[in-house]
N, C-alpha and C positions, 0 to 999 in steps of 0.2 A: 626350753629355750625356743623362741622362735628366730625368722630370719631377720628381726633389727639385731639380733646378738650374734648373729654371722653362724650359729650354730647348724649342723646336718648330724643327724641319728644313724642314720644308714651309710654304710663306707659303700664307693660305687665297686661293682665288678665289673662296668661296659656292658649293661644290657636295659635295652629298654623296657622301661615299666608300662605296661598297658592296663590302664583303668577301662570299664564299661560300666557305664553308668545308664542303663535301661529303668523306666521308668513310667507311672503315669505323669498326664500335664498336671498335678498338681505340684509334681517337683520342678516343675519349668523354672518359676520363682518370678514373682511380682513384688518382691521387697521396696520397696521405696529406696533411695540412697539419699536423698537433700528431704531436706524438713525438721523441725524442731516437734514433731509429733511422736511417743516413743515409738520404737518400733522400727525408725531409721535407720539406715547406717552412719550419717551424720550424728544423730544422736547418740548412739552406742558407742562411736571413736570420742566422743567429747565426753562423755561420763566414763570411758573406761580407758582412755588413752594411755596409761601403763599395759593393756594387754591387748587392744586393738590398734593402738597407734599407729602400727609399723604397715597396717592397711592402706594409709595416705601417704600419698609422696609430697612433700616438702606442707603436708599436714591439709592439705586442700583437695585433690584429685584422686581419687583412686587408684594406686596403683597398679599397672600392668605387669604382670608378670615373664618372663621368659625365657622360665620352664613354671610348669608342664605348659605342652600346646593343646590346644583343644579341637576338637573335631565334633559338631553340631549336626547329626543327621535328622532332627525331629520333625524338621521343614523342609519335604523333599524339593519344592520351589524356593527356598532361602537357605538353604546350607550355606553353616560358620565353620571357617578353618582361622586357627589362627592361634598369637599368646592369650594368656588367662586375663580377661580382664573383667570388668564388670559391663554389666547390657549383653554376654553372654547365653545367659538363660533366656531371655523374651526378646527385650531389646531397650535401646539406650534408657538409662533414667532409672535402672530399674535393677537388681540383685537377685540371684536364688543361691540355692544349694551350690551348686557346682565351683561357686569362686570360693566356697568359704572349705569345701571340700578341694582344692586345687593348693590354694595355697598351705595347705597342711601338709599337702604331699611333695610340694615344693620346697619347704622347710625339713622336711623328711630325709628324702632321698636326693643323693648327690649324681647317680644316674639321671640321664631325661626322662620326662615322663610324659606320656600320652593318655590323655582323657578322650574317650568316644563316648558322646550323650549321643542319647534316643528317645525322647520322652511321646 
């Protein structure tokens, strides 16, 4: 189940979940999110919107999530604090790992969660 079905795996005990996500830059993520070329994330919610659907809010925007927060140290001149959203990983316009990893853990666990990227 994911979270259009309101469903959580993990019952909370009150403790925070801390992810670290170390890494090289090729996991930063330079996904595309708009375009009709495959490989989108536009294109993947439209061919698969039974199992990515719940991605879009009101089916257009990306949704932001909030939980987990994220904590972006890979740019010691541009540190990200903040909810999961997408632009994330590099910067606006653009997808990696971390949201797609984010909202699984989100859907997961009813505790909060905290992601630290370091790429």
């Amino acid at each position: 189940m994911n979270a259009a079905e309101g469903a959580k795996a993990c019952p909370a005990n009150g403790k925070l979940k801390i992810f670290i996500k170390a890494c090289q830059s090729s996991m930063v993520g330079f996904g595309q999110l708009e375009g009709d070329s495959p490989g989108t994330m536009e294109t993947l919610v439209k061919g698969k919107s039974d199992v990515c659907g719940h991605l879009l809010e009101q089916a257009v925007e990306p949704i932001v999530r909030d939980d987990p927060r994220l904590v972006d140290l890979s740019c010691p001149d541009k540190k990200k604090q903040g909810w999961l959203t997408t632009g994330d990983d590099s910067h606006e316009g653009y997808i990696g790992p971390v949201y797609g990893f984010g909202v699984v853990l989100g859907d997961y666990f009813e505790d909060p969660v905290l992601i630290v990227q370091w790429a």
